[in-house]
N, C-alpha and C positions, 0 to 999 in steps of 0.2 A: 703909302707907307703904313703898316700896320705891325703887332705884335705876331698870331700865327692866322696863317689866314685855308681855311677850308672851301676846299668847293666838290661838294660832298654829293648834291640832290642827282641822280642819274639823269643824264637831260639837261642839265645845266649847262649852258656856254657864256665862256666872255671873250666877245666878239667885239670890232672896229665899224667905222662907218666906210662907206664905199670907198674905192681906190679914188685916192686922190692925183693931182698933176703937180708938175713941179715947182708951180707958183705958191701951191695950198701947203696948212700945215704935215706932218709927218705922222703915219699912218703907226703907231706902238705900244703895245702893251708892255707897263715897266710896275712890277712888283716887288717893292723893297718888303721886307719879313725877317720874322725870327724862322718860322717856319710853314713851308708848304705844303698841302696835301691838294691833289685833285685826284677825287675818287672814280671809280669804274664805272664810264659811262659820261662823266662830267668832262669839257674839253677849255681848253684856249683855242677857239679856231678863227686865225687872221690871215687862212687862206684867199687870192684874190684882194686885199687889202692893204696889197703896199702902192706901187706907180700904177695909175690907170695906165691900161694900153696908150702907148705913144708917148710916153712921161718915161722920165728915167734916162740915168748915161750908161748901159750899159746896151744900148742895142746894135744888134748886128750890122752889116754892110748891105746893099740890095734897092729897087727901086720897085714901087706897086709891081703885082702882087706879092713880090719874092721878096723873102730878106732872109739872113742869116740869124739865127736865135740870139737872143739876148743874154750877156755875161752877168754874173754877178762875184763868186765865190771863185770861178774860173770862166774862163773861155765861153760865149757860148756856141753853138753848135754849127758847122758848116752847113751850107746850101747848095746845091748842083741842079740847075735846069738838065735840059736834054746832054746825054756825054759831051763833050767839048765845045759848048755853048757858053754858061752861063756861071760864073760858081761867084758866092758873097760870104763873105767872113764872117763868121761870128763874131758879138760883142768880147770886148775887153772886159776882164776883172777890173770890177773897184768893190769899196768896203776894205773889214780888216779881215785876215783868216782865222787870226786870233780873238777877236770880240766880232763877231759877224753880227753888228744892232743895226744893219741899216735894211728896208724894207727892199725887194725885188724890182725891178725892170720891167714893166710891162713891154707887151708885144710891142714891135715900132710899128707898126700899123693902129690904128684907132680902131675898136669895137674885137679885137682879136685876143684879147688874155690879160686881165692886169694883172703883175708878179703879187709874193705875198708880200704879208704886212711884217712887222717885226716884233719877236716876243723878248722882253727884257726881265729876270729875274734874277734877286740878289737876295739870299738868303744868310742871316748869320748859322743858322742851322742845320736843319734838313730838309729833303727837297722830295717829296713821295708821288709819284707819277702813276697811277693806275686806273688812268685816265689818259685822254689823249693831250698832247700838243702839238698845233700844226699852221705850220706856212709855206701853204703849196702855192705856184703860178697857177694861171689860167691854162691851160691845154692847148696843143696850138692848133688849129686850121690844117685842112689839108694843101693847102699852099700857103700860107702865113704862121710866121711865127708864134710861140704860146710866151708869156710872162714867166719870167725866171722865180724861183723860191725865196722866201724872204728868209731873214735871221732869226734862230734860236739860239741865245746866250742864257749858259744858267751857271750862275758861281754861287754854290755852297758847302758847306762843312760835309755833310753825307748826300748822295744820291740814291734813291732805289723804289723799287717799284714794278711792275708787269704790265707797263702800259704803253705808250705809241708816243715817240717825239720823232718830228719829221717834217 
C-alpha cells in the first residue's frame, strides 16, 4: 500500500518466487496506490508463478503422457490421440470473469508448465502502463500439456499507456 508508486529504471522487474502447489501460499502481486507508472522497459513479470505443474483445479481430463490443457478463465483445450482412439477434455473454468485474481493451473503432469502467477492493482487514480505486465503459463510439451495464464485485474480512475499487459 503506498501513495504513487514508480517503477521507472528500464530493467527493473517485480517478480514472485517459484510456482507454488496447492498446499503453499498463493503466488500475487497486489498493489494498492494513489497512482501507478511502470515505465518503458520496466515489467510485473509473474509468468510461470501461479500452480506449479500438477497443482491447480483446472486441469484437463487424460492419463500419462496425454492430457487435455488446463481451464482457467475458460475451457481448456481439447486432446486427440490417433483419429478415433483417444480424445480428453480440457479443464473446466474456475476464477471469476470479472475479477480474474486468482493465479493459473499448472500442466496436470509435473515438470511440464506452471500457469501464471496473479497481478492485483488498485488504484484511486491513474494506472500508466509503458512498460510490460504479464502472466503467461508455461508452454506445453509436444505431448503434455502447458500451464494455463494467470490473472490481470487492474481498477482505476484513468488507464493509458503504450505498453504490453498480457
Amino acid at each position: 500500500v503506498a501513495g504513487d508508486v514508480w517503477i521507472t529504471n528500464s530493467g527493473t522487474r517485480i517478480t514472485l518466487p517459484a510456482a507454488f502447489t496447492n498446499g503453499a501460499m498463493s503466488n500475487r502481486v497486489w498493489i494498492s496506490c494513489s497512482n501507478l507508472t511502470i515505465a518503458p522497459g520496466a515489467s510485473i513479470d509473474v509468468n510461470e508463478k501461479g500452480y506449479a505443474a500438477g497443482s491447480g483445479s483446472g486441469h484437463g481430463t487424460g492419463s500419462a503422457p496425454y492430457a487435455g490443457g488446463s481451464g482457467y478463465g475458460g475451457n481448456g483445450s481439447e486432446w486427440f490421440d490417433a483419429p478415433g482412439y483417444y480424445y480428453h477434455q480440457g479443464g473446466l473454468p474456475y476464477g471469476s470473469i470479472t475479477e480474474p485474481l486468482d493465479p493459473g493451473c499448472g500442466s496436470k503432469y509435473a515438470g511440464y508448465g506452471a500457469g501464471g502467477g496473479a497481478v492485483r492493482i488498485e488504484a484511486t487514480g491513474q494506472v500508466t502502463v509503458d512498460g510490460t505486465i504479464v502472466a503467461n503459463g508455461g508452454a506445453p510439451d509436444v505431448s503434455y500439456s502447458g500451464g494455463t495464464g494467470g490473472g490481470i485485474y487492474i481498477v482505476c480512475k484513468t488507464f493509458s499507456g503504450s505498453g504490453v499487459v498480457a
